[in-house]
C-alpha positions in Angstrom: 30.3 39.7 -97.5 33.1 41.9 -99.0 33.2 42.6 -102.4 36.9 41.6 -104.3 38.7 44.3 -105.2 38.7 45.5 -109.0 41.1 43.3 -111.2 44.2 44.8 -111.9 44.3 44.9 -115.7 47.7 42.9 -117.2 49.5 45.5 -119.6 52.4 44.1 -121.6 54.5 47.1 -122.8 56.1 47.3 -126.0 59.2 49.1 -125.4 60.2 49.8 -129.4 63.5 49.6 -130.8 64.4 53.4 -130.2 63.9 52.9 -126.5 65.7 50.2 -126.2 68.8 50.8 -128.0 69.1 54.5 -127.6 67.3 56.0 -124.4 66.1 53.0 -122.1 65.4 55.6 -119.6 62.0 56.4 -121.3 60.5 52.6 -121.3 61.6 53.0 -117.7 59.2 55.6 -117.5 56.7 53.9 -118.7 57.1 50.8 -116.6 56.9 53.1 -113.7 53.6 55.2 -115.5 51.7 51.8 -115.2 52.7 50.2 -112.2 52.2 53.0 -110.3 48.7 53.5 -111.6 47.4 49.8 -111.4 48.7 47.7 -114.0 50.5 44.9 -114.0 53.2 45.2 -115.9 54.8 42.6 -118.1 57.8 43.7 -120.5 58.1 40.3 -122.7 61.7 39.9 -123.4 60.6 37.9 -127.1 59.6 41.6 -128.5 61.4 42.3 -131.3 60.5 45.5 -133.8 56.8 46.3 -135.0 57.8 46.0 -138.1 57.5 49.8 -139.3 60.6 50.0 -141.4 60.0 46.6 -143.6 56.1 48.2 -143.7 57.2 51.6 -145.1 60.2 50.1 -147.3 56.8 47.9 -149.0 58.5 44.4 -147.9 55.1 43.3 -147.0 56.3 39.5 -146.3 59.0 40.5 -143.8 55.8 42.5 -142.0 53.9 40.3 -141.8 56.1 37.7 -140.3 57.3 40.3 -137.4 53.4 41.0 -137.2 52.6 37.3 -136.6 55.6 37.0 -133.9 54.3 40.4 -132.1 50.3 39.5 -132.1 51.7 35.8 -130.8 53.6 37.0 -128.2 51.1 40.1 -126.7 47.8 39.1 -127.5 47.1 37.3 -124.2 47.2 40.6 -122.4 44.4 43.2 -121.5 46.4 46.3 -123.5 49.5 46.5 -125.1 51.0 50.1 -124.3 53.6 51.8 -126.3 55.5 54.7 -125.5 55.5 55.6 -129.0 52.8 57.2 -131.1 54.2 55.7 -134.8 55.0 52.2 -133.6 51.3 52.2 -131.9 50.4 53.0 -135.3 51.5 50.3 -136.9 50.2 48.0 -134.7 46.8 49.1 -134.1 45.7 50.5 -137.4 48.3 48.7 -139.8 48.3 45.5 -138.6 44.8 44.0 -140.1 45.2 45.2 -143.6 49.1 42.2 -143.5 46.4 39.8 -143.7 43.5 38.5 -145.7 39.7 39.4 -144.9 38.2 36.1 -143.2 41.8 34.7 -142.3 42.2 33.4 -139.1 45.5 36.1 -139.0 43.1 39.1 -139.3 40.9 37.7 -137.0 43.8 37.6 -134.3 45.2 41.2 -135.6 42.1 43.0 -135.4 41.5 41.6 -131.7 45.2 42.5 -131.3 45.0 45.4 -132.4 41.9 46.7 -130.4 44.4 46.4 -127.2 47.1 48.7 -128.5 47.4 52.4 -127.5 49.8 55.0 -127.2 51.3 55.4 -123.6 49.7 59.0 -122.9 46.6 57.9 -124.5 46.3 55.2 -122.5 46.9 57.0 -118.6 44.2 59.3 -120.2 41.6 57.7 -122.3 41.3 54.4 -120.6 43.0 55.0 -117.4 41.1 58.2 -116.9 44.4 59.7 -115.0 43.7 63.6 -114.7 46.8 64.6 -113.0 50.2 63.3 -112.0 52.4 63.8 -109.0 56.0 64.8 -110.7 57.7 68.1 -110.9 59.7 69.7 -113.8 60.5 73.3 -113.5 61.1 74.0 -116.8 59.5 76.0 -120.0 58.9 74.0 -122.6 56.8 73.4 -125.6 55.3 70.3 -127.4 55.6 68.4 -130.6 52.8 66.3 -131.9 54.4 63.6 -133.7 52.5 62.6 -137.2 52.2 59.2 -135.9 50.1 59.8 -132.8 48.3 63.2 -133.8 46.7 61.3 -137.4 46.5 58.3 -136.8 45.8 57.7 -133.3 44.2 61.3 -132.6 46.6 62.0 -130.1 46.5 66.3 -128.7 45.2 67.4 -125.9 45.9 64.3 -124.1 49.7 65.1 -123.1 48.9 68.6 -122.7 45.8 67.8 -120.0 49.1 66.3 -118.0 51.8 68.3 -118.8 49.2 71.3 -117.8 49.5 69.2 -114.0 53.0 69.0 -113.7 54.7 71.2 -110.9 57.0 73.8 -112.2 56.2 72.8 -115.7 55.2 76.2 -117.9 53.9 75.2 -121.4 54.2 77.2 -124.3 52.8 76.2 -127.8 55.2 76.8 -130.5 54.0 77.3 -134.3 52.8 74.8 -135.9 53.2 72.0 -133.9 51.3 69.8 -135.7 54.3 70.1 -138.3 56.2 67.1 -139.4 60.0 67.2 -138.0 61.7 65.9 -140.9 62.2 62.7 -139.3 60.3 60.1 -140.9 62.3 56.8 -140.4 63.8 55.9 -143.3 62.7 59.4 -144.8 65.4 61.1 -143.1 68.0 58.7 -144.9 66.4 58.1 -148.5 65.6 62.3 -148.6 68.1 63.8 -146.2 68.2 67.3 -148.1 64.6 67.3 -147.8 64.2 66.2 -144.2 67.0 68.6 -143.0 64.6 71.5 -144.6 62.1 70.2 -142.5 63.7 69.6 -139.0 65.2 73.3 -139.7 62.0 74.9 -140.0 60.6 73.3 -136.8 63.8 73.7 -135.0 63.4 77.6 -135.8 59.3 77.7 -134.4 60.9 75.6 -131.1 63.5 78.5 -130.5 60.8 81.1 -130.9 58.7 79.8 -128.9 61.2 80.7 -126.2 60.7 77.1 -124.5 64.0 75.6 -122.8 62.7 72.0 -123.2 61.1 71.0 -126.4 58.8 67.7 -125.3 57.2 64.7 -127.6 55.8 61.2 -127.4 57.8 59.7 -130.2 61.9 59.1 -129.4 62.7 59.1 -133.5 60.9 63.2 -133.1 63.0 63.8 -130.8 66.5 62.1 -131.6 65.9 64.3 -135.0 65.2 67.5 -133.1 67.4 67.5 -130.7 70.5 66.4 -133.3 69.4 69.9 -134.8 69.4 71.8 -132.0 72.5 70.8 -131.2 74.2 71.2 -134.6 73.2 74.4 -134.6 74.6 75.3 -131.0 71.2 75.3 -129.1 71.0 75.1 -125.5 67.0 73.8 -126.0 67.0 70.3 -124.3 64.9 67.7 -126.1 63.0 65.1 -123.7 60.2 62.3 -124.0 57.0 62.9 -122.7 56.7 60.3 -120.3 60.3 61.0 -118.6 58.6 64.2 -117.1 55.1 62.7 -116.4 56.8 60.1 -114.2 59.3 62.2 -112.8 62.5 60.8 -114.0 63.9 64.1 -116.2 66.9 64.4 -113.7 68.7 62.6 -116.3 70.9 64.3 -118.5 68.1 65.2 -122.1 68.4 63.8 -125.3 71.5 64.1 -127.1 73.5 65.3 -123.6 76.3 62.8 -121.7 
């Protein structure tokens, strides 16, 4: 008697609101990240936003309401990937503290939350993916979003599959580790300060002497690249996942 082949695990991705209103190319990405490497893949079309910017603003009700909707509408799945190291965040570590110790909601957001990871930690860590067929010849260098490198623990993990790609060169730049400025609603309520910020990491991308500066986190990159562009840079800004799937024939961040 034949054995039955190994379950393919059911993924729902969270897509975010960045991806979806401002470069759908990179939740395409994704979608083809997971299918291609035995998921099945479900995109729910009742996601709506994580919740971050109510969280951050301290509208704690308004959270936990979008929480609710989210955990109801993805908690049937095996994992819930994001391609997005702050909105993981706020779903896997955020999540439980909405609601009450011994309520059934923190029961549900705690089991919810156990399935959420970051899109590149989730080829690597649970996936186990070592390398991926996709070529980018390019120099480039990497930003670790605050998001995904603090909370999640998210390093080495792009740059174990960046390190595969064909054609790819990767240079580290200073501190890369080193908010962008961005922030969310940061780069609004303190634009002075933010703009201080995005220029000093702007100025460590250039001298890295990189052509493509890469990161897992869209609102990084929107916020980079609007620099870089202001200040007449020819550095292209592009998400992670674009180049690990082989879809960064597309004109970069900020470009057409």
């Amino acid at each position: 008697m034949t054995s039955a082949p190994p379950r393919r695990p059911k993924v729902g991705l969270f897509v975010t609101c960045l991806v979806d209103l401002m470069r759908p190319a990179v939740g395409f990405a994704a979608a083809r990240l997971l299918s291609n490497n035995g998921c099945d893949l479900v995109v729910p079309p009742e996601q709506t936003c994580c919740g971050q910017p109510a969280f951050n603003s301290g509208d704690r009700e308004d959270t936990r309401a979008i929480a609710e909707q989210v955990i109801a509408t993805f908690e049937g799945f095996d994992y819930v990937v994001v391609p997005s190291g702050s909105c993981a965040a706020m779903m896997k570590v955020h999540y439980p503290e909405l609601f009450a110790a011994g309520s059934n909601w923190r029961a549900r957001a705690e089991a919810f939350s156990a399935k959420v990871f970051e899109l590149v930690s989730f080829l690597t860590d649970v996936l186990k993916i070592e390398a991926l067929d996709a070529r980018f010849p390019a120099s480039a260098t990497y930003h670790d979003s605050c998001s995904g490198l603090r909370e999640l623990g998210i390093h080495d993990q792009p740059r174990r599959l960046l390190a595969g790609i064909d054609g790819l060169s990767l240079t580290e730049m200073k501190d890369p580790d080193v908010c962008c400025g961005f922030g969310g609603t940061f780069c609004v309520k303190y634009s002075d300060i933010s703009n201080a910020i995005v220029e000093r990491k702007a100025a460590n991308i250039t001298a890295s002497g990189a052509d493509t500066v890469l990161a897992g986190d869209l609102g990084c990159l929107l916020n980079m690249a609007g620099k870089l562009k202001r200040d007449g840079s020819a550095i292209k800004a592009r998400h992670v996942a674009e180049v690990l799937a082989g879809m960064a024939d597309t004109p970069a961040i900020g470009e057409g």
